[in-house]
TIGU-29229 format. One record per residue (C-alpha): x, y, z; residue in three letters. Coordinates in nm, 3 decimals. Each point is the difference from the previous one (the first is absolute). Last residue first. Layout:
<pts>
{pt {X, Y, Z}, ALA}
...
</pts>
This chain:
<pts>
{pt {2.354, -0.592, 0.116}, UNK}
{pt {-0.094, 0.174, -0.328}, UNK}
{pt {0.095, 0.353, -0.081}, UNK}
{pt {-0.223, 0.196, -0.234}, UNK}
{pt {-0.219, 0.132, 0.315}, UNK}
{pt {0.289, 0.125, 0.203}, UNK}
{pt {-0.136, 0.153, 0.247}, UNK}
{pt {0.117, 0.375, -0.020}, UNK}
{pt {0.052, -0.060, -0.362}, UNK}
{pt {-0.363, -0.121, -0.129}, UNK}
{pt {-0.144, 0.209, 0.336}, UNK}
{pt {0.126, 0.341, -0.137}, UNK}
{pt {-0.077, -0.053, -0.352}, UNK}
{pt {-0.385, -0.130, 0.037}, UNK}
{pt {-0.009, 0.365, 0.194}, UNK}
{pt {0.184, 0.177, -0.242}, UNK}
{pt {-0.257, -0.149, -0.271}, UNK}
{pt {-0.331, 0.051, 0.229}, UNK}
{pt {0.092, 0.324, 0.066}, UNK}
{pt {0.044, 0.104, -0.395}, UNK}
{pt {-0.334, -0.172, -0.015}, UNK}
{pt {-0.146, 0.234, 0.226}, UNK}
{pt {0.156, 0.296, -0.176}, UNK}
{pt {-0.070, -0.119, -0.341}, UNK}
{pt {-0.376, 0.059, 0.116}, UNK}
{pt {-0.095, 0.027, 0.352}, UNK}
{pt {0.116, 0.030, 0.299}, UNK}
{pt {-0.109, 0.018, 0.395}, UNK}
{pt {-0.312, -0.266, -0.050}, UNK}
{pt {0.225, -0.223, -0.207}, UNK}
{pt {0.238, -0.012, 0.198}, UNK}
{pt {-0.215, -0.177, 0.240}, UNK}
{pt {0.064, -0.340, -0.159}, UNK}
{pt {0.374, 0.003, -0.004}, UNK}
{pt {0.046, 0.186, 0.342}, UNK}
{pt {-0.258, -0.227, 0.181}, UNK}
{pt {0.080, -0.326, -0.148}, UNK}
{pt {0.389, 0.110, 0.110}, UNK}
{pt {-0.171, 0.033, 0.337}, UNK}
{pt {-0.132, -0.351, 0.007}, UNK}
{pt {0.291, -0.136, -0.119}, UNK}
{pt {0.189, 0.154, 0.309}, UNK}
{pt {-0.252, -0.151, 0.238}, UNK}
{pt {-0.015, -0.312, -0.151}, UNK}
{pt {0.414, -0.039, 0.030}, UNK}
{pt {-0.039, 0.111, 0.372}, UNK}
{pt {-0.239, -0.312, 0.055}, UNK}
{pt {0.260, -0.194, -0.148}, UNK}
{pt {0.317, 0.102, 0.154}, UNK}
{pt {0.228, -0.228, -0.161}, UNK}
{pt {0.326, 0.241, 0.013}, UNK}
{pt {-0.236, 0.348, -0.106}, UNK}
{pt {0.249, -0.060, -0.322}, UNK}
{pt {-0.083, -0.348, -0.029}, UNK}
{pt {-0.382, 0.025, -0.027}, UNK}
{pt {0.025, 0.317, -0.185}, UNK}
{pt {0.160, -0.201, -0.266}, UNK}
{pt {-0.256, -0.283, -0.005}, UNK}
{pt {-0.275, 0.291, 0.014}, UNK}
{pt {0.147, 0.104, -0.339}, UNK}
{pt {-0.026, -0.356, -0.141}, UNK}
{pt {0.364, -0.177, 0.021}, UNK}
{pt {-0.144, -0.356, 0.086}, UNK}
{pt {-0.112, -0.136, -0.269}, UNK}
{pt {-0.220, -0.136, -0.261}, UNK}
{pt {0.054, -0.132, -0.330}, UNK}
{pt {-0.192, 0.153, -0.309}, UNK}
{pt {0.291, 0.279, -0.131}, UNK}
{pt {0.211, -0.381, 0.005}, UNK}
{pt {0.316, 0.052, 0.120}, UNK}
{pt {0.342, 0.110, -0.195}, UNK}
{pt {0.060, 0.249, 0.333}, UNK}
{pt {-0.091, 0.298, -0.252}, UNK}
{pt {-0.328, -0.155, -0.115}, UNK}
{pt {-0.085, -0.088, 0.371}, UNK}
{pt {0.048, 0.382, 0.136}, UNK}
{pt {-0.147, 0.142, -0.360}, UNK}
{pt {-0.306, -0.178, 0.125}, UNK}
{pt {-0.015, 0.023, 0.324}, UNK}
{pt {0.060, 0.411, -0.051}, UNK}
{pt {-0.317, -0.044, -0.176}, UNK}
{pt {-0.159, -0.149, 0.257}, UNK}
{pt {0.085, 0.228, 0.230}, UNK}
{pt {-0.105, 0.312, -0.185}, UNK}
{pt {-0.340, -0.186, -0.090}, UNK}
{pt {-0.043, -0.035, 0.428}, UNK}
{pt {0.151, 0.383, 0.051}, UNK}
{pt {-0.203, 0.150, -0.306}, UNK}
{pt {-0.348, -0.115, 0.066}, UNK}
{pt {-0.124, 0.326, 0.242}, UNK}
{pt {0.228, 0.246, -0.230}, UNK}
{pt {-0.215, -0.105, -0.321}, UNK}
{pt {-0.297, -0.016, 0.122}, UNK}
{pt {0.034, 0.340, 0.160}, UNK}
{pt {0.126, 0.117, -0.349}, UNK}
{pt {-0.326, -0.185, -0.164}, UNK}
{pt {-0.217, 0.226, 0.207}, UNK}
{pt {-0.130, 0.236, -0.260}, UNK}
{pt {-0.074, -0.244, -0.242}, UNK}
{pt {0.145, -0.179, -0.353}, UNK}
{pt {0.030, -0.324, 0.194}, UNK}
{pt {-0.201, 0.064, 0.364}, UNK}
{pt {-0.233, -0.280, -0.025}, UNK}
{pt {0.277, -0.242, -0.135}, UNK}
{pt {0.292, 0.071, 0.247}, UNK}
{pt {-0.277, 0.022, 0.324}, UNK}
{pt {-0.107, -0.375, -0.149}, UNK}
{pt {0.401, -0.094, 0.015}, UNK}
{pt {-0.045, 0.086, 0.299}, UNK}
{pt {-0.247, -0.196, 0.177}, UNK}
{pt {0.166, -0.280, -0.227}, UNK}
{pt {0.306, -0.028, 0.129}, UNK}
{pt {-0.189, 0.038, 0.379}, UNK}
{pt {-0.206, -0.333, -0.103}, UNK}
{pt {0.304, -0.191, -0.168}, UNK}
{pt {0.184, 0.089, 0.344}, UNK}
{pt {-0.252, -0.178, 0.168}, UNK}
{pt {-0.057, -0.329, -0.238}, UNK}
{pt {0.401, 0.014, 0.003}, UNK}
{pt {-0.002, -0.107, 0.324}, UNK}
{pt {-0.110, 0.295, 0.254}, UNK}
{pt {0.143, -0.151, 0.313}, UNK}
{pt {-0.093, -0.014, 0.338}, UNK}
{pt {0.112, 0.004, 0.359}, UNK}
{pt {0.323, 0.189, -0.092}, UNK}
{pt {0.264, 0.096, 0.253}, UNK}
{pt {0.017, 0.254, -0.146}, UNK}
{pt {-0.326, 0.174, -0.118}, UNK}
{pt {-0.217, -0.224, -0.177}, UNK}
{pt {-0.308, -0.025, 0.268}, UNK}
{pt {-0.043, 0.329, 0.046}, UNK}
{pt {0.073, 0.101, -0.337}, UNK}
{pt {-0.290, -0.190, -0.145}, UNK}
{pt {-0.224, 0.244, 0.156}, UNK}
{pt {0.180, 0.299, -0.159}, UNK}
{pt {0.004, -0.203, -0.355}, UNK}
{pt {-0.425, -0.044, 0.068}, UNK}
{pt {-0.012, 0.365, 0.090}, UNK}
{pt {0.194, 0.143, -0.242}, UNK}
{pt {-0.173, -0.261, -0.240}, UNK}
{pt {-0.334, 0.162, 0.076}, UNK}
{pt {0.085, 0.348, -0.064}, UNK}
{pt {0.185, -0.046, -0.362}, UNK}
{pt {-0.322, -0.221, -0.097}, UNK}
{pt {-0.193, 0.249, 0.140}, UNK}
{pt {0.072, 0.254, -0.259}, UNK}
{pt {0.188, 0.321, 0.207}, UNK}
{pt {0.272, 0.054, -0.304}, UNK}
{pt {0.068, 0.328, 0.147}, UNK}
{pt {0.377, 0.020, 0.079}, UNK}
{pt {-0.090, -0.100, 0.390}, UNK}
{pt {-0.147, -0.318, -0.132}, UNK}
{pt {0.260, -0.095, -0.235}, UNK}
{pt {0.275, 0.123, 0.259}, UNK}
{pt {-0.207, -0.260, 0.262}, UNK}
{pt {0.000, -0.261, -0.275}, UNK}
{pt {0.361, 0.042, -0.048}, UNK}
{pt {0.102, 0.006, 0.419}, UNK}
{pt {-0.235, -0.317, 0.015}, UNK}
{pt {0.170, -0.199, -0.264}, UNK}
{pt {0.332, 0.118, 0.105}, UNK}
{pt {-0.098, -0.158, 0.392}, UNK}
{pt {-0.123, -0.285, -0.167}, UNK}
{pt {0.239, -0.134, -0.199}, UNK}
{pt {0.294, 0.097, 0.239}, UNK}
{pt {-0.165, -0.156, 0.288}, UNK}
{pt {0.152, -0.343, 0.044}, UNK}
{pt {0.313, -0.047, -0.294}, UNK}
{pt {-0.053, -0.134, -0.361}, UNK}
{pt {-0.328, 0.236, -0.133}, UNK}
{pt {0.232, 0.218, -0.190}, UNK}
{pt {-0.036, -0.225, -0.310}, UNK}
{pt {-0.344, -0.033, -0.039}, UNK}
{pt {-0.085, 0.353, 0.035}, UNK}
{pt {0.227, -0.006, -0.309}, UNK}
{pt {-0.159, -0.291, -0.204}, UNK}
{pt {-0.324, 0.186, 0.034}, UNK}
{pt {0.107, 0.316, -0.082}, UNK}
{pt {0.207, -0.157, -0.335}, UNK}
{pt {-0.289, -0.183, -0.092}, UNK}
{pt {-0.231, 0.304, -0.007}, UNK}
{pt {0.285, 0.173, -0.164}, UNK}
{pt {-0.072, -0.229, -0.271}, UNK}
{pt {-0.402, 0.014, 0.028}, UNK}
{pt {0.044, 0.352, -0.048}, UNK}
{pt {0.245, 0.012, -0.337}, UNK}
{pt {-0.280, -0.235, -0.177}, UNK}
{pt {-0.340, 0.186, 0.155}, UNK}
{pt {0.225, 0.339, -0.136}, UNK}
{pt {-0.037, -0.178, -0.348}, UNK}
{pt {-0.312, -0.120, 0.075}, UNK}
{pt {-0.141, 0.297, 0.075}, UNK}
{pt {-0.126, 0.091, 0.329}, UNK}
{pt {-0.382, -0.066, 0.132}, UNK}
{pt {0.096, -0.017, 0.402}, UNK}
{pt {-0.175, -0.355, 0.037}, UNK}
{pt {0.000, -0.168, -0.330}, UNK}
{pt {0.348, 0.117, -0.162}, UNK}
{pt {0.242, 0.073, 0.358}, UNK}
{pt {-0.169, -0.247, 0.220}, UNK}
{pt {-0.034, -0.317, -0.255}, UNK}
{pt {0.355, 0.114, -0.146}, UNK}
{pt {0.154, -0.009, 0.333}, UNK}
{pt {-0.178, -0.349, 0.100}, UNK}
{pt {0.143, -0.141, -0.288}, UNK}
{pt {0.316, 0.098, 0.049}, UNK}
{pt {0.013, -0.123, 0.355}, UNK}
{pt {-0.121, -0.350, -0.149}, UNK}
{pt {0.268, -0.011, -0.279}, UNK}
{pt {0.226, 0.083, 0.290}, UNK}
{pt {-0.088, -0.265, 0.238}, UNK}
{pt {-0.043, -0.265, -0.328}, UNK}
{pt {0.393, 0.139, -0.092}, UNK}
{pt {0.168, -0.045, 0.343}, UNK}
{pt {-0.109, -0.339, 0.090}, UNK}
{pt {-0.264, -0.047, 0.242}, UNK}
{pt {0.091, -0.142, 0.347}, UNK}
{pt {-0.259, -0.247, 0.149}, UNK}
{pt {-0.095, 0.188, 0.308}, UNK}
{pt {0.154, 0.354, 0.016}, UNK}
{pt {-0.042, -0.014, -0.382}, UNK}
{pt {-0.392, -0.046, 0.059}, UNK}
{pt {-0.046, 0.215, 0.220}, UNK}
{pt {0.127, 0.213, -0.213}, UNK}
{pt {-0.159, -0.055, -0.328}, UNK}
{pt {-0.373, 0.006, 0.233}, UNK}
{pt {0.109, 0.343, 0.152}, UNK}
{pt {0.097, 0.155, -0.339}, UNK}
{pt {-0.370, -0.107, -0.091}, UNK}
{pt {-0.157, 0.140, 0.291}, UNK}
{pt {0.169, 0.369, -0.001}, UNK}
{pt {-0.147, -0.017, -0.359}, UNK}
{pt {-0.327, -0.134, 0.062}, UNK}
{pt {-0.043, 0.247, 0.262}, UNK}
{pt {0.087, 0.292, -0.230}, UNK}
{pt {-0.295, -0.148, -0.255}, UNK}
{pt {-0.223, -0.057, 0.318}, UNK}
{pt {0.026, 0.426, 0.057}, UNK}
{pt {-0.320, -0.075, 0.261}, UNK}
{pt {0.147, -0.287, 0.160}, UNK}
{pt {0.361, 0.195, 0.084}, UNK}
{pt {-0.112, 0.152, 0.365}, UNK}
{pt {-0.092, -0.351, 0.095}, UNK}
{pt {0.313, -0.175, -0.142}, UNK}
{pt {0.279, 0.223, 0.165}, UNK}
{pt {0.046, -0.200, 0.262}, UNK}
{pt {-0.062, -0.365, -0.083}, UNK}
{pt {0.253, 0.063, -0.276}, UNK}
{pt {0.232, 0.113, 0.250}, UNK}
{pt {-0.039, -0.279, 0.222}, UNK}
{pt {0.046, -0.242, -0.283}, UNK}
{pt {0.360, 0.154, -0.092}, UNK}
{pt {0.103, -0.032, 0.337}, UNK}
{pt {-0.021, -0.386, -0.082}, UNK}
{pt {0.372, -0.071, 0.076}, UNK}
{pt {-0.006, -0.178, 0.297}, UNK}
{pt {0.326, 0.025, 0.168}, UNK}
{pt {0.243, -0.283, 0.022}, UNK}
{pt {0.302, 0.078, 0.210}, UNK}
{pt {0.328, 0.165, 0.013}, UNK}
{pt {-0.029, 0.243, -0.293}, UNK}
{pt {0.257, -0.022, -0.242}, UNK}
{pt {-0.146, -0.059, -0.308}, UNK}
{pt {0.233, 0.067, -0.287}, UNK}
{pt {0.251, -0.080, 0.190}, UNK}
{pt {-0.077, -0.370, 0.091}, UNK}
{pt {-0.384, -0.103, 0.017}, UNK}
{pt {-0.212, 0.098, 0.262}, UNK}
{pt {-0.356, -0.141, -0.042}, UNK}
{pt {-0.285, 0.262, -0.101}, UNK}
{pt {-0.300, -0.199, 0.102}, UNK}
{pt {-0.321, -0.066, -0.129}, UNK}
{pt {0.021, -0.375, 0.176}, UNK}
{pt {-0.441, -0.004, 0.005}, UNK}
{pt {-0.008, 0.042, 0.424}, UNK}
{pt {0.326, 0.290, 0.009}, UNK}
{pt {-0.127, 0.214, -0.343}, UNK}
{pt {-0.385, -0.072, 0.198}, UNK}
{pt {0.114, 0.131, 0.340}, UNK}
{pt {0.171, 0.328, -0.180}, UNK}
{pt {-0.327, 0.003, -0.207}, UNK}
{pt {-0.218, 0.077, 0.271}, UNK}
{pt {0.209, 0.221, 0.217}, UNK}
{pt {0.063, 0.220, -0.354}, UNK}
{pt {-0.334, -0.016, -0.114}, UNK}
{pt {-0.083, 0.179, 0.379}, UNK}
{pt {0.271, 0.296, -0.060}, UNK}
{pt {-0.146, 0.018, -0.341}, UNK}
{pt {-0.340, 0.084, 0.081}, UNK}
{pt {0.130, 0.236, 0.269}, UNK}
{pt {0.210, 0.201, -0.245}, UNK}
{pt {-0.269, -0.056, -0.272}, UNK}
{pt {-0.268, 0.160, 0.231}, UNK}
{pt {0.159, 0.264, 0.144}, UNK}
{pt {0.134, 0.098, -0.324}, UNK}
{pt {-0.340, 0.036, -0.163}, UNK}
{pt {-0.139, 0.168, 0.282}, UNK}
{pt {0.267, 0.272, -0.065}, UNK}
</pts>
């Protein structure tokens, strides 16, 4: 609990601090046509705060640190110069390999597969991190099912307190932004709980906590394919795009109902298990494909 005091608090103060820096140094998120359609710059070094955060409960696992650091430094660095798309992702399988071979001790073969869906987390946290408070608020609900599920590691209780903090700030109308340094950070939070867990008891709660945001993007995917787009182009049809224009551009109301399809997805896994759970999961993924029309771009 003192933990969680003291990263909530911790980050609540990095958060002040580098708001005022983001607006002094020009790290701002500047609206740009629909893609970004928020109405005026916004700092976007969230992603700082957290690090700031969650780094004094993380110096004694340095090798976890280094990790949550690294993905921090590629984006910080595409949210300032822009990266292209293959050094980002050489980078996040890099880091995946490092994690999954010389930190947890799997093979390489597994180290190979891991560091790919390592990517994929990281690219999908990514993605759903386009309108105030839907990044966070899923982030939080998942680490709080992670917690509750058993994985009680203090990396999974320090980031529910730095993403909680960072809430404050992000819900709508947003103060601050994560930038893709931020949502690099919470990527990679879980794609760590992915890797520790692989061939463990609490892989189906991993599992269920990461399927919305990888659910989404794949649904991007097949969305863009189908429209003759690039899978790689961004838009505005995500699943919280959808809910968006079905609560008729409430967006506070559209965080609210992510957040509780965060909590059914990554809860599930606490009520079901086994082909049952992911039976759930299916019908579930199913439900919201048709019901919002996922494969349909606008």
């Amino acid at each position: 609990m003192l933990l969680f005091i003291v990263a909530f608090f911790l980050t609540l103060a990095a958060i002040y601090i580098f708001g005022k820096i983001g607006i002094k140094y020009d790290l701002m998120d500047k609206p740009a046509g629909q893609l970004k359609p928020h109405e005026r710059p916004v700092p976007y070094t969230g992603g700082m705060a957290l690090l700031a955060g969650i780094t004094p409960a993380l110096l004694y696992t340095s090798p976890i640190l280094f990790a949550i650091s690294a993905m921090w430094l590629v984006g910080f660095l595409d949210d300032k110069f822009g990266l292209p798309p293959l050094v980002r992702l050489i980078l996040q399988l890099a880091t995946g390999f490092y994690l999954s071979f010389f930190v947890f001790n799997h093979s390489i073969l597994s180290s190979l597969i891991l560091a790919l869906m390592f990517a994929v987390i990281i690219n999908a946290y990514n993605m759903i991190d386009g309108m105030d408070g839907i990044c966070g608020v899923i982030s939080f609900v998942s680490s709080l099912a992670l917690i509750v599920g058993g994985l009680t590691d203090n990396i999974y209780i320090v980031f529910s307190a730095a993403i909680l903090a960072f809430i404050f700030f992000n819900f709508p109308p947003a103060r601050i932004f994560l930038g893709d340094q931020g949502s690099y950070i919470v990527g990679t939070v879980f794609g760590i709980a992915l890797i520790q867990t692989y061939h463990g008891q609490h892989l189906p709660l991993v599992i269920a906590v990461i399927w919305l945001p990888v659910l989404d993007l794949i649904l991007g995917f097949i969305r863009r394919v189908k429209a003759g787009k690039s899978p790689f182009s961004g838009d505005r049809d995500h699943f919280y795009d959808k809910l968006y224009k079905l609560l008729d551009n409430r967006k506070r109301a559209t965080v609210l109902v992510a957040s509780l399809m965060a909590l059914v997805y990554s809860f599930s896994a606490i009520f079901f298990n086994g082909y049952i759970l992911y039976g759930f999961l299916i019908v579930l993924s199913i439900i919201q494909a048709f019901s919002l029309k996922s494969l349909k771009s606008t």
